[in-house]
C-alpha positions in Angstrom: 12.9 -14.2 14.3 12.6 -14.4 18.0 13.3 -18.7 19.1 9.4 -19.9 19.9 7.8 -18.1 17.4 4.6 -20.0 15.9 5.5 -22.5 13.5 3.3 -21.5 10.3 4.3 -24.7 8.2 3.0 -27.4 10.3 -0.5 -29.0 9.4 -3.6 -29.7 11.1 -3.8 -32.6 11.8 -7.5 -34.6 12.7 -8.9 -37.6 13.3 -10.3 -37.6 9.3 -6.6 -36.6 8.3 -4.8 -38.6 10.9 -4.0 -41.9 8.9 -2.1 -39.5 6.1 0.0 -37.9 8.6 0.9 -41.0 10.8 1.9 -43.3 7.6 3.9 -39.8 6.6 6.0 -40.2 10.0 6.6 -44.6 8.3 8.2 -43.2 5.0 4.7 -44.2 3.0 2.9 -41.7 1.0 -1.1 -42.5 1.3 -4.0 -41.6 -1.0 -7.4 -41.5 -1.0 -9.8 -43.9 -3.5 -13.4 -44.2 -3.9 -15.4 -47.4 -3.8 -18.1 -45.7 -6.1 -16.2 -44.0 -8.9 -12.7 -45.4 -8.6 -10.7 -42.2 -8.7 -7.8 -41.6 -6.7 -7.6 -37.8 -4.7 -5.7 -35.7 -2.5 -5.5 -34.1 -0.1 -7.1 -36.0 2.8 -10.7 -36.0 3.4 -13.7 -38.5 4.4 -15.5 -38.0 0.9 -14.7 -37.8 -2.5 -14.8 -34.6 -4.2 -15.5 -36.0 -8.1 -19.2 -37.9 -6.7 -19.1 -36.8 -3.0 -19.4 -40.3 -2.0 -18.3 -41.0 1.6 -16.8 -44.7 0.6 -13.5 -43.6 0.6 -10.6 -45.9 1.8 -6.5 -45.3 1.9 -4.2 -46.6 -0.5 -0.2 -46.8 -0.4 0.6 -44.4 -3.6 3.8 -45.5 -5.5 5.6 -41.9 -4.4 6.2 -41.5 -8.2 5.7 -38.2 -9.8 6.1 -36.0 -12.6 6.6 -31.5 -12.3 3.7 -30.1 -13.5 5.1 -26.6 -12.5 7.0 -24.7 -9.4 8.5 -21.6 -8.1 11.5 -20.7 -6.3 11.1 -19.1 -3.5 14.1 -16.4 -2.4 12.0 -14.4 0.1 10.3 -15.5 3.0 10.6 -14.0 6.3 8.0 -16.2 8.1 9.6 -18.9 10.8 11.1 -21.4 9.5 10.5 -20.6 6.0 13.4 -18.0 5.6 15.6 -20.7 7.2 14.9 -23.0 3.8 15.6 -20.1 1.3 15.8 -20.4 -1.2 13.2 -23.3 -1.6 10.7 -24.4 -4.1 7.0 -24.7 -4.1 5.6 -26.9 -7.1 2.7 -28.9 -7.8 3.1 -32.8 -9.0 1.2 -34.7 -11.0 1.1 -38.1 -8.9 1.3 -41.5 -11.1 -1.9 -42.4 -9.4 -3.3 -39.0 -10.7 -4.0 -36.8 -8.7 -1.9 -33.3 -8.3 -0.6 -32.0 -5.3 1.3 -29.2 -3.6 5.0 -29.7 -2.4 8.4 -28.7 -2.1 10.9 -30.0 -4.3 14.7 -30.8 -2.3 17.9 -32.2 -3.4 18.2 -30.5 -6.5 19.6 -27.1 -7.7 16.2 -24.8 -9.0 18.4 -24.7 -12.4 18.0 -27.7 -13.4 14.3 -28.3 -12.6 12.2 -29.3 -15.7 8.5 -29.0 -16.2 7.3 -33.0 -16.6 10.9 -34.2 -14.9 10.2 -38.0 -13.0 9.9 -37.4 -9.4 9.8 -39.7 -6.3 8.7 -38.9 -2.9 11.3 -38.3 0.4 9.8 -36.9 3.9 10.9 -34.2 5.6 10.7 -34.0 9.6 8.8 -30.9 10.8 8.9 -32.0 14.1 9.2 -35.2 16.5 5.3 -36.0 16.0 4.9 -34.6 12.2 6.8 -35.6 8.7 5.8 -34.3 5.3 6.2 -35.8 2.3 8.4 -33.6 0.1 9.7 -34.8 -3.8 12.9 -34.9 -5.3 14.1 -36.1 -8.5 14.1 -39.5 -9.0 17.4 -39.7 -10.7 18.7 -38.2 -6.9 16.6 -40.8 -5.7 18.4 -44.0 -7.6 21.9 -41.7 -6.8 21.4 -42.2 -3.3 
């Protein structure tokens, strides 16, 4: 891949997005709660998508997790994607409930178990942008 190609794994990032992103590049792991139901979502957005109320405020999350499922990617020619193979792509449950898509690190696709703790680590993309990424959390208490 020629140096300068387009960077394909980098989000966008605006101003209703921003606060996610910025506490990201801190090591904190945000989430979004509504005043008028309660329940906690991801990914970032003004409103909640259970009652579509626009009383939504950040929380800190705990950065605890649990597999719900993945895949290990070994193919992937898009920049910088084929640099990381192989990787893998899962979704975790998030102690504060709600589920989102990640990459799992620091751990050998073998020994990955469906419903394995997880705890949160960043990865840089860049100098301006960091994204939260999970490992075990027996890694975690390793390190």
């Amino acid at each position: 891949m020629a140096t300068g190609a387009p960077r394909v794994d980098l989000p966008t990032i605006e101003d209703e997005n921003r606060p996610f992103w910025d506490a990201a590049r801190q090591g904190r792991f945000l989430i979004a709660r509504c005043a008028s139901c309660g329940r906690a979502h991801h990914y970032p957005r003004p409103f909640c998508p259970f009652c579509w109320s626009e009383e939504v405020s950040w929380e800190d999350a705990s950065g605890q997790a649990t597999l719900y499922t993945y895949s290990t990617v070994f193919v992937n020619d898009l920049h910088p994607f084929a640099e990381r193979i192989p990787y893998v792509a899962a979704l975790v449950d998030l102690a504060e409930g709600p589920r989102v898509m990640t990459n799992i690190i620091d751990v050998d696709p073998a020994d990955l178990r469906i419903g394995m703790p997880l705890t949160v680590a960043y990865r840089e993309l860049t100098d301006e942008i960091t994204a939260p990424v999970f490992r075990p959390a027996s890694a975690a208490a390793g390190s």
